[in-house]
N, C-alpha and C positions, 0 to 999 in steps of 0.2 A: 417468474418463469419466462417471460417473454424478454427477461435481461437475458438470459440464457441460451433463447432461440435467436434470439438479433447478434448474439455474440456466434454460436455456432454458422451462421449462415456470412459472416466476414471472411471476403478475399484469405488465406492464407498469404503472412508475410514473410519475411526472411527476416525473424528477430533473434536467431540463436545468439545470446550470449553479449548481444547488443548493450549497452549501458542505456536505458532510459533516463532517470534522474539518480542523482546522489539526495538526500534527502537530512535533514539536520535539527533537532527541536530542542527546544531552550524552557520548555515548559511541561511537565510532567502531574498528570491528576491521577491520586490514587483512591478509588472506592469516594467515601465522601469527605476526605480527607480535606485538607486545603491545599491547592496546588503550590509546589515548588518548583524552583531551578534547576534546569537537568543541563544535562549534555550529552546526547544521545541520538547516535544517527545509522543510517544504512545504506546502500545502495539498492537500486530497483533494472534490474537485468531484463529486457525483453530472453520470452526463452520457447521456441518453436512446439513443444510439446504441449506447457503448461501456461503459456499465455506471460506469464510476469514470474521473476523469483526473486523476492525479498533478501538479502545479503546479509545476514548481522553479524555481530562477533561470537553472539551465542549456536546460530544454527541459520539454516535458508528455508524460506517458505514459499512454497509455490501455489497458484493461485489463479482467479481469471478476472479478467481485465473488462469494464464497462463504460462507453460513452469513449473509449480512447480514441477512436477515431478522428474525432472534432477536436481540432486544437482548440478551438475558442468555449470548448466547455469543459466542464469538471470529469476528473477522470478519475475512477472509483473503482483500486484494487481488490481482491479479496481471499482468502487464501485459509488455509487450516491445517493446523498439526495433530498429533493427537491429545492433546488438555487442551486448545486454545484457536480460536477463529481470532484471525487479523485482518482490518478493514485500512487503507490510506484512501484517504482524500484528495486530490490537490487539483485547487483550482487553475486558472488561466494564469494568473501573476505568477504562481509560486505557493501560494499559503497553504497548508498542509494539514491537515489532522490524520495522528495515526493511534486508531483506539482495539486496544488486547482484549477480548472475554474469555477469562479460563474458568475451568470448572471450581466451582467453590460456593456461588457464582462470585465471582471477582472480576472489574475492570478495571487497568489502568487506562489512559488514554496521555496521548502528546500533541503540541501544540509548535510548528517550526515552520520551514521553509525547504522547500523542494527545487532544484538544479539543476538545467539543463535535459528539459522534457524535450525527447526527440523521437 
């Protein structure tokens, strides 16, 4: 809750439609399966209403944004459709996790590199 309140209580910016990062992952974990080689990526849009919208080929997910403030720390998207909460990670470098809960209960989760955080 208090991600919530420290997020509500941020300056208002001018992020409509902005490119944040493009984002790219090469490692894919299904359930307890054993992870393989994927290739599978998105773009991550600042967007004035909803904080962040995830871009994919399937569909956009919009969501709110924690810690983005601080370039020197982890910025922690979060977002939801209706079957599925989606969480990205990305650290200062670049390195990425982006893990799917859909109802079943089922996760996959991804393992990649994130681009160009602005």
């Amino acid at each position: 809750m208090r991600f919530l309140i420290a997020f509500l209580m941020l300056p208002t910016l001018a992020w409509a439609g902005d490119e944040y990062a493009a984002c790219h992952f090469t490692t894919e974990c299904f359930e307890s399966e054993s992870c393989a080689d994927t290739d599978f990526g998105f773009v991550v849009n600042h967007n004035d209403a909803l904080g962040f919208v995830l871009q994919t080929d399937a569909e956009n997910i919009g969501g709110l944004v924690f810690d983005n403030r601080f370039p020197d720390e982890t910025s922690t998207l979060i977002g939801a459709t209706d079957t599925a909460y989606h969480m990205l990670t990305i650290a200062p470098d670049g390195a990425a996790r982006y893990s799917v809960q859909m109802q079943g209960p089922m996760v996959v989760s991804y393992m990649g590199q994130c681009e160009g955080m602005n």
